[in-house]
C-alpha positions, 0 to 999 in steps of 0.5 A: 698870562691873564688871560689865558687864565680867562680862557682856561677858566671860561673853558673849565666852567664850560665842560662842568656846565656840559657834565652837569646838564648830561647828569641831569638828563641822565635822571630824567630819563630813568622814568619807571617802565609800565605794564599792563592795563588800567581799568578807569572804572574799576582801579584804586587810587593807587593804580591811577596813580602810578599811570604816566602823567597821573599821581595821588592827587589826580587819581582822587579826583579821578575816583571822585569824578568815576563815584559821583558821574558814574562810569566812563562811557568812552576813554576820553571822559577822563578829560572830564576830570579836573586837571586831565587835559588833552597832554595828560590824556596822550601819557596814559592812554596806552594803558587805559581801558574801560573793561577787564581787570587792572593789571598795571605794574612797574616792570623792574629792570635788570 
């Protein structure tokens, strides 16, 4: 009787484990869907910010960057900036762009 309380056991911690490891895919997933463009030469600090990958303290440095070099000249200049590499680039380049107005924003889902 023992040790089919083992088993038993061994078997509950097992499908907890399971339910725990589902939950916490679940809350990743829910990342924040994104539309729009992000102008790297004109946007604020909170419109990098909000770009995959980015958040507050890159997106000063990116303003820090953009204010004392000047302009990008080509997208991949904001590898330039310290702590932009080339994993961080591939998250936002979908929204990056050198010309026109930011339109960047969360799209709410219903």
């Amino acid at each position: 009787m023992h040790k089919m309380q083992k088993r038993l056991m061994v078997v509950l911690l097992m499908f907890a484990v399971a339910f725990i490891v589902g939950q916490s895919k679940v809350s990743f997933a829910a990342k924040p869907k994104l539309q729009g463009q992000v102008n790297i030469n004109t946007a604020t600090e909170s419109q990098l910010a909000i770009l995959p990958g980015i958040g507050d303290k890159l997106a000063k440095e990116i303003i820090a960057h953009r204010t004392k070099e000047g302009a990008f000249k080509i997208l991949e200049d904001i590898k330039k900036v310290k702590g932009v590499k080339d994993k961080k680039f591939e998250k936002c380049k979908a929204f990056l762009v050198l010309e026109g107005e930011t339109t960047i924003e969360v799209v709410k889902e219903q």
